[in-house]
C-alpha angles and dihedrals in degrees: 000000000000125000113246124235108245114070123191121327118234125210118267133169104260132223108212115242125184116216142160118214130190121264095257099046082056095046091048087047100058088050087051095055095050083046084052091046087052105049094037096045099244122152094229136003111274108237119270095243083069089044100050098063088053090041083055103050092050087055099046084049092054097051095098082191092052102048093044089056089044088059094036086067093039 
């Protein structure tokens, strides 16, 4: 099986955000999040609302467009 992209989440102080997702991102979320528990070692999933900031980052990381613009500005 393939790791999974996301590793373990560290604690960070949280600004709140308010969304609405369709029904089957949620539902993929949540498997995701059970996938996550179980390669990490965790006793139960952590609740999406802790996996999509992470999930975020690393796609923001991703973009290569996104981060040259965002050097380009630095």
């Amino acid at each position: 099986m393939t790791k999974l992209r996301l590793g373990r989440i560290e604690d960070d102080r949280p600004v709140k955000l308010t969304i609405e997702l369709p029904g089957a991102v949620h539902r993929e979320l949540l498997r995701y999040a059970q996938e996550h528990a179980r390669e990490t070692g965790l006793d139960r999933p952590l609740a999406i609302e802790r996996l999509v900031p992470p999930m975020l980052e690393r796609f923001m990381d991703a973009d290569r467009g996104f981060v040259r613009r965002k050097r380009g500005q630095a």
